[in-house]
C-alpha positions as CSV (number, residue, x, y, z in Angstrom):
1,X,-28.1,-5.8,-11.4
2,X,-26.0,-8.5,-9.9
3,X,-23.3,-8.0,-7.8
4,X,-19.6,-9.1,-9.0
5,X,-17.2,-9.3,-6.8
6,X,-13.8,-8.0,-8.5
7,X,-11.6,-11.1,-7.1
8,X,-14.0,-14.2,-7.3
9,X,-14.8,-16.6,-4.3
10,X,-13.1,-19.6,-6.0
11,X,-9.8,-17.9,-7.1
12,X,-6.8,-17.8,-4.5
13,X,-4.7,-15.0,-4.6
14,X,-1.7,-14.4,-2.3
15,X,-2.0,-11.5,0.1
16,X,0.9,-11.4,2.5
17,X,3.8,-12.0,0.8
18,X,7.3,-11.1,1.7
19,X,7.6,-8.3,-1.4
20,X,4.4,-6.8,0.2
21,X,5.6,-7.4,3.9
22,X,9.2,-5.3,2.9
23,X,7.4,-2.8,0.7
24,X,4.9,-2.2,3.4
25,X,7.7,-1.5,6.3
26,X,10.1,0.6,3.8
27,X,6.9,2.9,3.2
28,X,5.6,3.2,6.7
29,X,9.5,4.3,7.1
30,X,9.4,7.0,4.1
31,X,5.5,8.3,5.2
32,X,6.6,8.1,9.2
33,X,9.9,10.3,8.4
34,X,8.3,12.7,6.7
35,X,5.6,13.5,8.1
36,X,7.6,13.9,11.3
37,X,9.4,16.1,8.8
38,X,6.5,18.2,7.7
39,X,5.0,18.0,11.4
40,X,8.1,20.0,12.6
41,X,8.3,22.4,9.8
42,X,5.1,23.8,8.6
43,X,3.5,22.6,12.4
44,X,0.7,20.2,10.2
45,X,0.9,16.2,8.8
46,X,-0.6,15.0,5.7
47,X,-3.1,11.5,5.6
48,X,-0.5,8.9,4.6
49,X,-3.3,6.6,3.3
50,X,-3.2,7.4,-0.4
51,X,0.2,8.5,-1.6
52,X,0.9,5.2,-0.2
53,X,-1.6,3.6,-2.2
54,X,-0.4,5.2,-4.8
55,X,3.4,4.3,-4.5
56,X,2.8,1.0,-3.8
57,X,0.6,0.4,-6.9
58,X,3.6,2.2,-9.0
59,X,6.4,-0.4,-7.6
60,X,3.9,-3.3,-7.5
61,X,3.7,-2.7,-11.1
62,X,7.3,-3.5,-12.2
63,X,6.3,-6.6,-10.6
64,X,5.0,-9.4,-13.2
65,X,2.8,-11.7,-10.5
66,X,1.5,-8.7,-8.6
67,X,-2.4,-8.6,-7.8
68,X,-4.8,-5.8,-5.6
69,X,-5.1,-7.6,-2.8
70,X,-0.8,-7.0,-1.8
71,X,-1.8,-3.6,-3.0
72,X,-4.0,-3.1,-0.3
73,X,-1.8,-5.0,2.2
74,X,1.2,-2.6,1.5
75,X,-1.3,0.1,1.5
76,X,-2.5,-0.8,5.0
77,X,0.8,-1.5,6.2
78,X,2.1,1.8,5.1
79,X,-0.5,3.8,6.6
């Protein structure tokens, strides 16, 4: 079985773009404050890694010229 890669070598896709860059910081903000939240009132945090990935994929979509690799920029970002 060969190996496919899911974004081919010869297609250029934008990665960091100012959409992701602002969706990125406005996430970190939302995961930072409440798990700072959640820290103080049940005394544990929660791994902000995938409902970040999960948000991000959900506003990316209203987004006609979105792609995965701002996905996992904003993902990364966020986390």
């Amino acid at each position: 079985m060969e190996f496919r890669p899911y974004i081919p070598p010869e297609k250029s896709l934008p990665e960091y773009t100012v959409k992701a860059f602002f969706l990125g910081v406005l996430l970190s903000i939302v995961m930072g404050a409440a798990n700072a939240y959640l820290g103080m009132y049940a005394g544990m945090t929660v791994s902000a890694s995938i409902p970040a990935a999960v948000i991000s994929m959900a506003i990316l979509f209203a987004f006609k010229d979105r792609n995965i690799l701002e996905n996992n920029m904003v993902q990364t970002a966020s986390t």
